[in-house]
ZADO-1210 file (C-alpha; in nm, 4 decimals, padded with zeros to 6 digits):
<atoms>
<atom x="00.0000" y="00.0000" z="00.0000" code="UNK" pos="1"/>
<atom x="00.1128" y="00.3846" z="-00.0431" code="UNK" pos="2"/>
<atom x="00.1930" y="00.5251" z="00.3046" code="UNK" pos="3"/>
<atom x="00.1432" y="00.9091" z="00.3209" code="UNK" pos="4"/>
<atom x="00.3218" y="01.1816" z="00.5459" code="UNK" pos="5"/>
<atom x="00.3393" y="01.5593" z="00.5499" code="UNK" pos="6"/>
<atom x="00.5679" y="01.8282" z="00.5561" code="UNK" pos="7"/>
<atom x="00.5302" y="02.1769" z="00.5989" code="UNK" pos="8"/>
<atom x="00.6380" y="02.3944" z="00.2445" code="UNK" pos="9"/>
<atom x="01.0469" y="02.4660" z="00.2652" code="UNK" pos="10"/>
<atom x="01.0917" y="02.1717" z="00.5151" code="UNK" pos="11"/>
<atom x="01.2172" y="01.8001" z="00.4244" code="UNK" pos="12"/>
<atom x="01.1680" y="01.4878" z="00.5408" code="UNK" pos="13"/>
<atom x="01.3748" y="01.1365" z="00.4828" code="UNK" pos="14"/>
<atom x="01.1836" y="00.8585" z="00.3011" code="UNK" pos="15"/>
<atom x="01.3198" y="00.4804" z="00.4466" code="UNK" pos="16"/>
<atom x="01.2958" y="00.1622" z="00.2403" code="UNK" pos="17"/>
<atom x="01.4175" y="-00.1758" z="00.3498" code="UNK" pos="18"/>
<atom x="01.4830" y="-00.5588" z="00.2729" code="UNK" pos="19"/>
<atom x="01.6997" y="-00.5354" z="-00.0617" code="UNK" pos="20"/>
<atom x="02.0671" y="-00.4543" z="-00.1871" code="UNK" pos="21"/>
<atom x="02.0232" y="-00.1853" z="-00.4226" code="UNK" pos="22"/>
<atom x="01.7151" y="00.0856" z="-00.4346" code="UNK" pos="23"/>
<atom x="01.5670" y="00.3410" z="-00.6771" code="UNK" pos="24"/>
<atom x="01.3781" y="00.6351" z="-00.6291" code="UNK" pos="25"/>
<atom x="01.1416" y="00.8243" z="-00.8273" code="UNK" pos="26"/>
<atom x="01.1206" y="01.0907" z="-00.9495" code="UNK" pos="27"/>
<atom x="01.4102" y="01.2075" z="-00.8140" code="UNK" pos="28"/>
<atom x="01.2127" y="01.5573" z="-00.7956" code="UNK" pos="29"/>
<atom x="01.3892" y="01.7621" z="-00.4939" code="UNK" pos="30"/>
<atom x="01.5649" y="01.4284" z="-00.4025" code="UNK" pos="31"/>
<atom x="01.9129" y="01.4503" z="-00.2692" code="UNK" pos="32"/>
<atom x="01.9959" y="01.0808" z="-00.4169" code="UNK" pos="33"/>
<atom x="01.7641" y="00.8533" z="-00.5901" code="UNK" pos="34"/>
<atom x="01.9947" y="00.5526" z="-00.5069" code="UNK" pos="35"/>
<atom x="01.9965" y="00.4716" z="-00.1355" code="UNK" pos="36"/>
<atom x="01.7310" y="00.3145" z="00.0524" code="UNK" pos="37"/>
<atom x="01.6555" y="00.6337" z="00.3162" code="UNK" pos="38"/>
<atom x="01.6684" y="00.9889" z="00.0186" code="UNK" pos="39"/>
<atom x="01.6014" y="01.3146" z="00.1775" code="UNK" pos="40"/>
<atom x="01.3148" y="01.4922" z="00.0091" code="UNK" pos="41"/>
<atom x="01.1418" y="01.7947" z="-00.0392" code="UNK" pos="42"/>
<atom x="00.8913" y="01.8742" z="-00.2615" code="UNK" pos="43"/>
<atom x="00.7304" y="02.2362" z="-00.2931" code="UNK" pos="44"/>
<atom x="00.3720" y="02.0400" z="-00.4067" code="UNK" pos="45"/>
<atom x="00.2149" y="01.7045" z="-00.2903" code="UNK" pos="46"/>
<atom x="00.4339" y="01.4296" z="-00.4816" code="UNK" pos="47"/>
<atom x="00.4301" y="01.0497" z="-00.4678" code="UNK" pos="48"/>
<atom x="00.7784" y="00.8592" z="-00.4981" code="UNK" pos="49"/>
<atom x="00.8383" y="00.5030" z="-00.6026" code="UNK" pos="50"/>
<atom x="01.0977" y="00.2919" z="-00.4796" code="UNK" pos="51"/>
<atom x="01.2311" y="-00.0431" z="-00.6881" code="UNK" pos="52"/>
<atom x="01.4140" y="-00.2849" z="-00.4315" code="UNK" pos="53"/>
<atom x="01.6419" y="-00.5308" z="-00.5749" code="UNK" pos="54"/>
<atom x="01.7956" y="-00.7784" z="-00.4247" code="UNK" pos="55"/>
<atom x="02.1101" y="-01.0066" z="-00.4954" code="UNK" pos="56"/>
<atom x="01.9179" y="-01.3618" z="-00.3864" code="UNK" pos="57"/>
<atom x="01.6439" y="-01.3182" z="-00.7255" code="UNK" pos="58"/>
<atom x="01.8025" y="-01.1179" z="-00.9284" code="UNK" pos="59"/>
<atom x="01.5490" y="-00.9581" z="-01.1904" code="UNK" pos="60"/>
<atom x="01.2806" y="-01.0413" z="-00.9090" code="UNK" pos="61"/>
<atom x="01.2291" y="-00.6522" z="-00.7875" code="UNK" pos="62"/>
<atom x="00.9708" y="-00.5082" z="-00.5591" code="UNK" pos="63"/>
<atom x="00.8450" y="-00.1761" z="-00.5315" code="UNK" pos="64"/>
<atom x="00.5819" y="00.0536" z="-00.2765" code="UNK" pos="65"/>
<atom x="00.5275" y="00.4111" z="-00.3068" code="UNK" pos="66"/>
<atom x="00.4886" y="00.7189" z="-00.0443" code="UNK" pos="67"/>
<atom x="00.3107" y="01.0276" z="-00.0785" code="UNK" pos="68"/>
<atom x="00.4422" y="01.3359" z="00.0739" code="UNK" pos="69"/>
<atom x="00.2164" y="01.5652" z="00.0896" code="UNK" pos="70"/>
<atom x="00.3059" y="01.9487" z="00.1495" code="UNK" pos="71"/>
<atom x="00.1452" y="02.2144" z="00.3835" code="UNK" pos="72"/>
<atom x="00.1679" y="02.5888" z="00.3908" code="UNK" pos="73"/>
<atom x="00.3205" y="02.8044" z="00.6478" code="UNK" pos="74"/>
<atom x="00.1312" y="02.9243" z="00.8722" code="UNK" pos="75"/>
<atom x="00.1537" y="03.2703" z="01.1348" code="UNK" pos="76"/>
<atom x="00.0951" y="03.2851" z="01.4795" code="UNK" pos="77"/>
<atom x="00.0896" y="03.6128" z="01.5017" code="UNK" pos="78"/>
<atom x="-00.0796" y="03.7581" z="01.8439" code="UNK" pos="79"/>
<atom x="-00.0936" y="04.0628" z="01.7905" code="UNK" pos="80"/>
<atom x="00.0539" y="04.3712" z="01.9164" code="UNK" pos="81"/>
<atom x="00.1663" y="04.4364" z="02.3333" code="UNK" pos="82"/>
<atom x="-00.1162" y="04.5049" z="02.5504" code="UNK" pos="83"/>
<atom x="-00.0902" y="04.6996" z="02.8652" code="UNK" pos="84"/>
<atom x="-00.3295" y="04.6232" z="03.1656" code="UNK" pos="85"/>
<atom x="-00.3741" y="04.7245" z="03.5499" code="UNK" pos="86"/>
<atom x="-00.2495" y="04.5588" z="03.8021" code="UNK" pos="87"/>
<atom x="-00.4768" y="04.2411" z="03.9521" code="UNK" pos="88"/>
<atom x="-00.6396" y="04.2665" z="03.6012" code="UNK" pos="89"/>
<atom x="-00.6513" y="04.0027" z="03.3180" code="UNK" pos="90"/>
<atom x="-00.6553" y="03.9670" z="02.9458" code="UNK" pos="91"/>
<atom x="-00.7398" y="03.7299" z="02.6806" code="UNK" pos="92"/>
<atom x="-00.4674" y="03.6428" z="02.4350" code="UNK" pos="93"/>
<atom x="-00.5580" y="03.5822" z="02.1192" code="UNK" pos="94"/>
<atom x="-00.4082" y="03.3426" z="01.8877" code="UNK" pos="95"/>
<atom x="-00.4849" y="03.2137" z="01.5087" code="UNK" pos="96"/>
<atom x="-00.6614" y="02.9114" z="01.4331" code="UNK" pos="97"/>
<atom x="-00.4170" y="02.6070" z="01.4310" code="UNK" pos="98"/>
<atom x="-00.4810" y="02.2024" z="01.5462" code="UNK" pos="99"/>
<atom x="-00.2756" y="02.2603" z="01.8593" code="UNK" pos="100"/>
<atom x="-00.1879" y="02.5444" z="02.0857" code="UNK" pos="101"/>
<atom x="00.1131" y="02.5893" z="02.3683" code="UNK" pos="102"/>
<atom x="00.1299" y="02.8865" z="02.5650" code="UNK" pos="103"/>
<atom x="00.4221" y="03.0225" z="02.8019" code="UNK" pos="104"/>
<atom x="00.4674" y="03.0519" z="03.0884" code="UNK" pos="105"/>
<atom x="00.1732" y="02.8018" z="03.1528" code="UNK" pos="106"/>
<atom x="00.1143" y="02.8804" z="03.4808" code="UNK" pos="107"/>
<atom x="00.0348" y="03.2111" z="03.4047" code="UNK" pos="108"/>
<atom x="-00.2510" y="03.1775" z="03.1739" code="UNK" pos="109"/>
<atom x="-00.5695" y="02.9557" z="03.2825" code="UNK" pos="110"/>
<atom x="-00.5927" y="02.6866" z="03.0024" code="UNK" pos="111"/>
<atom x="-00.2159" y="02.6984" z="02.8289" code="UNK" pos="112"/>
<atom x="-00.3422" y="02.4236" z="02.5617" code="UNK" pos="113"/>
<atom x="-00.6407" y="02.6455" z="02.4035" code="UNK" pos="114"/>
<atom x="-00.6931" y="02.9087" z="02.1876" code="UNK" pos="115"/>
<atom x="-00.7561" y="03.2200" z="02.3674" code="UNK" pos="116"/>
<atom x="-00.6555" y="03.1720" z="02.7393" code="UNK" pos="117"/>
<atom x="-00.7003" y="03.4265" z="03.0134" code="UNK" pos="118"/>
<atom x="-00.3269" y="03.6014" z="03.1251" code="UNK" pos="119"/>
<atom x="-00.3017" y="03.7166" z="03.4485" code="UNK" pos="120"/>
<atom x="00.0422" y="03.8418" z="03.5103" code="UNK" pos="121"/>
<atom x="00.1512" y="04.0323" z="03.8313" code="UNK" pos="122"/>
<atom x="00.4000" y="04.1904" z="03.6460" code="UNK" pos="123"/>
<atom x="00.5195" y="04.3038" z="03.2782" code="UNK" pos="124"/>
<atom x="00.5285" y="03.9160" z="03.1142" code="UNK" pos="125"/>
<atom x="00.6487" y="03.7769" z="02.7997" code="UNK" pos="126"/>
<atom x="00.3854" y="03.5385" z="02.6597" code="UNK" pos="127"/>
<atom x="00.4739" y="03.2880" z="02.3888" code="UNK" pos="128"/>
<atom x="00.2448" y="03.1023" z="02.1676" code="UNK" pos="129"/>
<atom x="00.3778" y="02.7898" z="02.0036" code="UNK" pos="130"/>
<atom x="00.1091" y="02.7098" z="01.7398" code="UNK" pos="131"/>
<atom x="00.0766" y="02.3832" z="01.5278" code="UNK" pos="132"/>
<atom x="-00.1471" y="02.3309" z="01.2051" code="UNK" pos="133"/>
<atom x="-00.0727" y="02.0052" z="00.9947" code="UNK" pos="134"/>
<atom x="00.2700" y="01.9485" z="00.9196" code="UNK" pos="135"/>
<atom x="00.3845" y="02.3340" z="01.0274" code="UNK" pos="136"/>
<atom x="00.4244" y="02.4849" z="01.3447" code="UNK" pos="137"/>
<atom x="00.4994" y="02.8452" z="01.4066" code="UNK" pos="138"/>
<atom x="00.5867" y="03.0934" z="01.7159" code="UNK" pos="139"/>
<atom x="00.5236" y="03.4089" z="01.8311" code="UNK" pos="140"/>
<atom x="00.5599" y="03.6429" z="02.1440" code="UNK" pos="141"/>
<atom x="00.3423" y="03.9105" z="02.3277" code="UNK" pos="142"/>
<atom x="00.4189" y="04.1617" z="02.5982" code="UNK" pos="143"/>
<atom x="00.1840" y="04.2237" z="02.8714" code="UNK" pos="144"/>
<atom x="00.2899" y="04.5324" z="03.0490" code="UNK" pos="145"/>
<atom x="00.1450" y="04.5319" z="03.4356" code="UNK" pos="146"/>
<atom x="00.0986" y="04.8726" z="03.5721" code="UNK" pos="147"/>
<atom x="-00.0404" y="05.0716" z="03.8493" code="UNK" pos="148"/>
<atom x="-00.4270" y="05.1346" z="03.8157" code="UNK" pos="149"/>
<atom x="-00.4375" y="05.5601" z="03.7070" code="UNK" pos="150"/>
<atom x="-00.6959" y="05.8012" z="03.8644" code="UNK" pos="151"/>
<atom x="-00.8033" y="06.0700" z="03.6383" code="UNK" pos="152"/>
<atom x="-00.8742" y="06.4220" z="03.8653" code="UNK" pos="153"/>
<atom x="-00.8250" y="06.7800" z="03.7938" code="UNK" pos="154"/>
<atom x="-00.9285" y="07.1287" z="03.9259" code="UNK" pos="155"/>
<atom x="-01.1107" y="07.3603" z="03.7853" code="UNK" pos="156"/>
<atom x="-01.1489" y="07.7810" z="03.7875" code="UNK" pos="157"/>
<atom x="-01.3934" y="07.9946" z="03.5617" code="UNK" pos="158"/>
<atom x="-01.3880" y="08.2952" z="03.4207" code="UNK" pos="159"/>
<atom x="-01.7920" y="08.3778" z="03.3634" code="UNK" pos="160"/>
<atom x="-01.6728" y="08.6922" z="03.1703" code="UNK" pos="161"/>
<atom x="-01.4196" y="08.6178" z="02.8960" code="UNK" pos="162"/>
<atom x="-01.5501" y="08.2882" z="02.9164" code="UNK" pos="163"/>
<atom x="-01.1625" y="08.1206" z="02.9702" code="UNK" pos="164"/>
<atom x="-01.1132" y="07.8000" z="03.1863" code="UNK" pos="165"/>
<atom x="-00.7900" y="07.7290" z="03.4002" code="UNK" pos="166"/>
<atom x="-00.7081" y="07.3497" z="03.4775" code="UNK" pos="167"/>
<atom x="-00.4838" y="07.2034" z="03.6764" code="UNK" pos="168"/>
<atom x="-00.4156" y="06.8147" z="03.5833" code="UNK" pos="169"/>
<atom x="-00.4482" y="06.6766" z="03.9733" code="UNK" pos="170"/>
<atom x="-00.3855" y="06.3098" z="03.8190" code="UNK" pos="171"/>
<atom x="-00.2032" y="05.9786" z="04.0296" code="UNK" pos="172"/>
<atom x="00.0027" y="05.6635" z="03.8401" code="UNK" pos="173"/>
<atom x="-00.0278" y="05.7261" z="03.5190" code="UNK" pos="174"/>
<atom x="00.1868" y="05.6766" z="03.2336" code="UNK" pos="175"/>
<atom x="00.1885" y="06.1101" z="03.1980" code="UNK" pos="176"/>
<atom x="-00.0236" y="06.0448" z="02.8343" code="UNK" pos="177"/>
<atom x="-00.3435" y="06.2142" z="02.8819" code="UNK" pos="178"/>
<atom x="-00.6379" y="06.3552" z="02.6608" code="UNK" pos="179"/>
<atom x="-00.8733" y="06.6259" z="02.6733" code="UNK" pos="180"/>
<atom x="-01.1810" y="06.7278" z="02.5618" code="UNK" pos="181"/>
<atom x="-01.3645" y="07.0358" z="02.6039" code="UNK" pos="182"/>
<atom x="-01.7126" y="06.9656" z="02.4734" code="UNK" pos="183"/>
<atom x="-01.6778" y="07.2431" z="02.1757" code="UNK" pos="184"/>
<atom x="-01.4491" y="07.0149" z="01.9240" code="UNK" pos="185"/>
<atom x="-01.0874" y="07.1079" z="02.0489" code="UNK" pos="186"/>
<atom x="-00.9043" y="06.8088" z="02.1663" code="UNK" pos="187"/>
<atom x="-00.5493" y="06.8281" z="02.3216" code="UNK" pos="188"/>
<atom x="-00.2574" y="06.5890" z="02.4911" code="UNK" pos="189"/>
<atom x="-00.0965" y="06.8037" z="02.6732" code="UNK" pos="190"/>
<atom x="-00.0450" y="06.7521" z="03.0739" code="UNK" pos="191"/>
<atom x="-00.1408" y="07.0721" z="03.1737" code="UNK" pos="192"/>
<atom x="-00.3130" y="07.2405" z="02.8953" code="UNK" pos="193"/>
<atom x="-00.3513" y="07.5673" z="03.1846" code="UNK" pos="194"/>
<atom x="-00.6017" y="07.7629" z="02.9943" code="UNK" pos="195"/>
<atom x="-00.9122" y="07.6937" z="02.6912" code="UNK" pos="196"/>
<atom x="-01.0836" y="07.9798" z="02.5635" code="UNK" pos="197"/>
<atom x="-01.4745" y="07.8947" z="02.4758" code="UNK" pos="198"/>
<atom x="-01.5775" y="08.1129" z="02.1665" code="UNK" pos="199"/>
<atom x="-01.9294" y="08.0913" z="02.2969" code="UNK" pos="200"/>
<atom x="-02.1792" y="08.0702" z="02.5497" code="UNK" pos="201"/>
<atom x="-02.2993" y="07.7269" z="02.6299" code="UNK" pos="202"/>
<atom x="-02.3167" y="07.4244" z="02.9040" code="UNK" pos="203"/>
<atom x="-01.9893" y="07.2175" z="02.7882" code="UNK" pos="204"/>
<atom x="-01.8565" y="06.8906" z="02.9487" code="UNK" pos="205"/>
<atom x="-01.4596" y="06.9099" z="03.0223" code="UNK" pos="206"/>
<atom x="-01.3243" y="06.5498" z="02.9920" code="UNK" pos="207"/>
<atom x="-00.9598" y="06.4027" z="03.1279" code="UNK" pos="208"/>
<atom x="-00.8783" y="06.0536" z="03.0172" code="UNK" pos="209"/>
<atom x="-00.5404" y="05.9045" z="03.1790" code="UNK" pos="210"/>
<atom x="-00.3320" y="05.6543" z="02.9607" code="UNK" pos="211"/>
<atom x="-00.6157" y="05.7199" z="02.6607" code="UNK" pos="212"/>
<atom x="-00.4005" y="05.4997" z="02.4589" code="UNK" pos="213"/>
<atom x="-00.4293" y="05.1641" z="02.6984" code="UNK" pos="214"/>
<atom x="-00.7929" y="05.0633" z="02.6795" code="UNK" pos="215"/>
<atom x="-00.7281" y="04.7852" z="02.9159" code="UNK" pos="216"/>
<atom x="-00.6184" y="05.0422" z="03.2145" code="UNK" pos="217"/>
<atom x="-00.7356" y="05.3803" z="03.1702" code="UNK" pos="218"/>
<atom x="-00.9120" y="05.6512" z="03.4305" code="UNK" pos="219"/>
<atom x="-01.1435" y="05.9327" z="03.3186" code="UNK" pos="220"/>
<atom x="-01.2987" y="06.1937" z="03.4624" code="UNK" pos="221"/>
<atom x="-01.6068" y="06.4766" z="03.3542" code="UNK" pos="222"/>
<atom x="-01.6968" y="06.8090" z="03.4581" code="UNK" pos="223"/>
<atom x="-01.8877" y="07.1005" z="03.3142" code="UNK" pos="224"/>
<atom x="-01.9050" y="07.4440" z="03.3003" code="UNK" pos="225"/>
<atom x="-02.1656" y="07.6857" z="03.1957" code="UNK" pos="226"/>
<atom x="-02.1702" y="08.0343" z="03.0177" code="UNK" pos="227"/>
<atom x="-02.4297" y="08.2745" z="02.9587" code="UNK" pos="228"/>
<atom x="-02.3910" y="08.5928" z="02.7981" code="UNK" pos="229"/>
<atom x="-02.4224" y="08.9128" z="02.9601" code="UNK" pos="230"/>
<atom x="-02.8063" y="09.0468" z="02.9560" code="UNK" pos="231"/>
<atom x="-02.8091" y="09.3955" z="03.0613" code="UNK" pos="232"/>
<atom x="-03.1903" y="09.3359" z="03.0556" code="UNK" pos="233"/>
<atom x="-03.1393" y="09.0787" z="03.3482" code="UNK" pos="234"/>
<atom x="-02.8924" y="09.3768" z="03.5396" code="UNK" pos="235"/>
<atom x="-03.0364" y="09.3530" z="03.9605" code="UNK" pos="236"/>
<atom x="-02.9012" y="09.6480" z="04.1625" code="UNK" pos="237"/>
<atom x="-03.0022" y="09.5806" z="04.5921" code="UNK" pos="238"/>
<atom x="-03.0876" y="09.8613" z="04.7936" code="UNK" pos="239"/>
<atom x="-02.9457" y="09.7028" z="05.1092" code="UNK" pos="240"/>
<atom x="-02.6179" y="09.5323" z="05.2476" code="UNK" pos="241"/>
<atom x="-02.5163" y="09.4360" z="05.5504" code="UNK" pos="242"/>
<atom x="-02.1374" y="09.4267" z="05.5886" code="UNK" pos="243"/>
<atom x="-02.0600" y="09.2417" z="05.8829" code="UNK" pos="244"/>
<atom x="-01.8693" y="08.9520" z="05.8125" code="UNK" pos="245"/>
<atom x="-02.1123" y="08.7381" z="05.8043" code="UNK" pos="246"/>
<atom x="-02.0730" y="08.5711" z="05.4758" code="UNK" pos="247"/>
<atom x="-02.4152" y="08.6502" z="05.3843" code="UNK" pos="248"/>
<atom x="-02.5229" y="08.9707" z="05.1742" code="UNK" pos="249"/>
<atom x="-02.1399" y="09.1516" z="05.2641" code="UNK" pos="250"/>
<atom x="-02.0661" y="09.3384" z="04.9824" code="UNK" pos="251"/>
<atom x="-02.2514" y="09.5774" z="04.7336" code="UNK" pos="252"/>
<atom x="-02.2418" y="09.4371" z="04.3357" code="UNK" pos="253"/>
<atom x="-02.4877" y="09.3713" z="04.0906" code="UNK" pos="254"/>
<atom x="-02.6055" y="09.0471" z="03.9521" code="UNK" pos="255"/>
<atom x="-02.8426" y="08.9144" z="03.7312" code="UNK" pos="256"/>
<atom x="-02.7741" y="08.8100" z="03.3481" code="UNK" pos="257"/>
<atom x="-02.3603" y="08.8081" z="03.4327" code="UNK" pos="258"/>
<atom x="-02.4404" y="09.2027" z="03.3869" code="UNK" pos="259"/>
<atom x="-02.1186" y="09.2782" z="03.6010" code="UNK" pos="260"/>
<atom x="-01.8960" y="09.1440" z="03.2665" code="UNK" pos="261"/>
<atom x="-02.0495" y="09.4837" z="03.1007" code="UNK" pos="262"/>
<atom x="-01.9280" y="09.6936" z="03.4066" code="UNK" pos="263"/>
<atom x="-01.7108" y="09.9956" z="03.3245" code="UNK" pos="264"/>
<atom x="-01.7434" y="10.1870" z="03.6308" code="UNK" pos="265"/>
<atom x="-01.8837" y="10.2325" z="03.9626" code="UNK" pos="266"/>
<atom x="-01.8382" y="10.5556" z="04.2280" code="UNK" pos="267"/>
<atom x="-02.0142" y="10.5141" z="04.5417" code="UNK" pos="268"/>
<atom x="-02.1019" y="10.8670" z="04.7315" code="UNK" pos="269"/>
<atom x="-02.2057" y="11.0442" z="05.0289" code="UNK" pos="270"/>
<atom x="-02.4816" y="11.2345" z="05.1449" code="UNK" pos="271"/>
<atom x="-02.3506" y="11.5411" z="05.0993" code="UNK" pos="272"/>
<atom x="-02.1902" y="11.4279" z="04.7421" code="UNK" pos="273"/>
<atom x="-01.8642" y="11.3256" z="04.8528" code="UNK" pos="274"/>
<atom x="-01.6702" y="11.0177" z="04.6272" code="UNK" pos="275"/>
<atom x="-01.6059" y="10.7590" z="04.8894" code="UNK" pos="276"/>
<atom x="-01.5494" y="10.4557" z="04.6294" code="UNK" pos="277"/>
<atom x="-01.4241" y="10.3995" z="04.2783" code="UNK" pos="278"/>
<atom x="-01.3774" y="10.1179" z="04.0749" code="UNK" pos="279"/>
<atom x="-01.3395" y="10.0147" z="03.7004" code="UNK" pos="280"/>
<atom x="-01.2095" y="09.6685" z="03.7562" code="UNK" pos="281"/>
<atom x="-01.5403" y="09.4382" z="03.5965" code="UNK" pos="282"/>
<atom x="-01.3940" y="09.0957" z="03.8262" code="UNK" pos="283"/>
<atom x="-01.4278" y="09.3602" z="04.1461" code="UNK" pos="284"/>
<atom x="-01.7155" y="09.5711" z="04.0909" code="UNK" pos="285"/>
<atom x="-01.8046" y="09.6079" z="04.4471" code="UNK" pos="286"/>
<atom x="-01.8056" y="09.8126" z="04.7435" code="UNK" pos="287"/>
<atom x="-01.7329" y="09.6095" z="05.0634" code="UNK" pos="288"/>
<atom x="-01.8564" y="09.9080" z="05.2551" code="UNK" pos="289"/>
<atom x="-01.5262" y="10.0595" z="05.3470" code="UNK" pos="290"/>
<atom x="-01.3746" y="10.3993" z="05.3768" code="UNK" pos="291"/>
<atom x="-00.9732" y="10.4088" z="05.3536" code="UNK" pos="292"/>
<atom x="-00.9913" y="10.0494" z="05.5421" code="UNK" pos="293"/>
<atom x="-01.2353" y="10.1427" z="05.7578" code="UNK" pos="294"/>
<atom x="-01.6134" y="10.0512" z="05.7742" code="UNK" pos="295"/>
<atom x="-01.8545" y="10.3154" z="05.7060" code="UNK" pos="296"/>
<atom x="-02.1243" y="10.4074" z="05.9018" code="UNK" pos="297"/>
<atom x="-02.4442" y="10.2967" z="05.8636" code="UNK" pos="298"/>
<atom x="-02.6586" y="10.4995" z="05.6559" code="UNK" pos="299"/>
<atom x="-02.7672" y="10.5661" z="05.3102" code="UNK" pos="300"/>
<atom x="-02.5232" y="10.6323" z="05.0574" code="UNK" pos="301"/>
<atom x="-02.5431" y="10.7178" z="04.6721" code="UNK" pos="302"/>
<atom x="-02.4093" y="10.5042" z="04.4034" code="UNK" pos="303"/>
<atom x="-02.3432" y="10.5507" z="04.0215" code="UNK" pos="304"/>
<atom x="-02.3500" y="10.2728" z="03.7474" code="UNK" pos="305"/>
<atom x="-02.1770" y="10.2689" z="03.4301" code="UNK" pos="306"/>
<atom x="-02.1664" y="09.9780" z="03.1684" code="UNK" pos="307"/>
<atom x="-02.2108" y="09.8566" z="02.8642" code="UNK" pos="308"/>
<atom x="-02.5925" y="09.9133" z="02.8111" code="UNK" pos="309"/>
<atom x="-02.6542" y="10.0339" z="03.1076" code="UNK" pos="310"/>
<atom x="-02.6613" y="10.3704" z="03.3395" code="UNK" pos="311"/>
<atom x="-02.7752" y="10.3813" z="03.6803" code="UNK" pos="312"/>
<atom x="-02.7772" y="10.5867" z="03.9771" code="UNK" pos="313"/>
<atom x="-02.9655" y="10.5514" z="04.3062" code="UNK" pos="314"/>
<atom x="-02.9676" y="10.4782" z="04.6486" code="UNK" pos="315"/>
<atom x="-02.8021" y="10.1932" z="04.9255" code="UNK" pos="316"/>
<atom x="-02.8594" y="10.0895" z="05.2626" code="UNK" pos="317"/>
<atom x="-02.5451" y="10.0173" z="05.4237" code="UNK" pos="318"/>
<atom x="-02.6604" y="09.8359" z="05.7931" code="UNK" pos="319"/>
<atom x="-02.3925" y="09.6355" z="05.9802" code="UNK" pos="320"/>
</atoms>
């Protein structure tokens, strides 16, 4: 009968014949000599070889039997590229189809013998997949980085006027890659991007993702942040404060529609006409009820308005 065996494409293998004195091969196709009994072959395509034993006993009496080699491709194990995870985490390796399937270090993965196992390193580890498929076998390694689990945190300060954020990246155990988002389109990488300038008004959500480029171990975090735009229309002058330390009602301002962004000016005066208070300064436009560092008496006093919109004058209660 014709026995058949494989080899994989670019291997060879060594054919064996027995019970005579002299021995012929063919075809001699990718033979290395078609006149011993045990000829190394390899063929690039599925190939059957004769052999003709002869022996010295019956001369002209010859035998023959036949072999098939038949040839397989090469095949990849490729497993893809190095995967990071966080520690007392796991991942699934992944490995192409095959017949047969070794992973290393075996007692590191929970079924070394199948296809996609579970790794779960305590540190960085090498993984290697020895992969068989027919006659060919192939071999391939992965890295699975092991590091610390990241928190994603960052403070925040506004600006309701010019409408300008400050941030300070607050982060713990990353790998210093980080991404941000501001909720208008503008995406940066930076650390500390410091300062984003919103080009208008809106409710937007600020997001900080830590090690955005590891899936398997990343930390994110959301806040957001409002503007409106100034409303002179909204403006809300009080005709009382109470600036006693309190907490509560302390200084004298205006409020309603962010109207205070549009402030140019404000003088503050007497009874008898006399400028006790000046300011032009639209992120202090106040009067905390002083006098040259002192608290005024209570009383009513006279105040003048100036913005963009707007002109007011009128009257305040100052009671301590």
């Amino acid at each position: 009968g014709t026995d058949t065996t494989a080899i994989c494409l670019g291997n060879r293998t060594q054919l064996s014949a027995s019970g005579g004195d002299s021995y012929h091969w063919e075809p001699g196709i990718n033979m290395d000599n078609q006149n011993v009994f045990n000829p190394y072959v390899n063929p690039i395509t599925e190939q059957k070889y004769v052999v003709t034993v002869n022996t010295k006993k019956l001369p002209g009496c010859a035998d023959t039997d036949s072999v098939v080699v038949k040839v397989d491709l090469p095949i990849s194990a490729y497993v893809g590229p190095d995967v990071t995870i966080c520690e007392r985490s796991n991942v699934q390796l992944n490995s192409p189809k095959g017949n047969y399937y070794l992973w290393a270090p075996a007692s590191l993965v929970d079924y070394p013998d199948t296809q996609n196992p579970f790794a779960n390193p305590l540190k960085t580890t090498d993984y290697t997949l020895t992969l068989y498929k027919g006659a060919c076998s192939a071999r391939d390694t992965i890295r699975v980085y092991v590091v610390n689990k990241p928190e994603a945190k960052f403070d925040l300060v506004q600006d309701s006027c010019t409408r300008v954020i400050g941030l300070t990246n607050l982060s713990e155990k990353t790998l210093g890659v980080y991404q941000w988002t501001f909720g208008d389109g503008d995406v940066f990488f930076e650390e500390q991007p410091i300062m984003h300038e919103y080009k208008a008004a809106g409710t937007y959500d600020i997001k900080l993702i830590a090690n955005p480029f590891t899936p398997l171990c990343l930390s994110y975090i959301t806040q957001k942040v409002t503007f409106e735009d100034p409303d002179a229309n909204k403006l809300v002058i009080p005709n009382i404060f109470t600036p006693n330390g309190d907490g509560i009602n302390d200084v004298f301002t205006i409020t309603g529609g962010k109207s205070a962004c549009l402030g140019e000016k404000m003088v503050i005066y007497n009874r008898w006409g006399e400028k006790l208070h000046t300011t032009t300064d639209k992120y202090h436009f106040l009067w905390d009820g002083t006098i040259n560092d002192n608290l005024a008496p209570d009383g009513v006093y006279y105040y003048v308005i100036q913005g963009k919109g707007y002109y007011k004058g009128g009257t305040v209660t100052l009671l301590k």
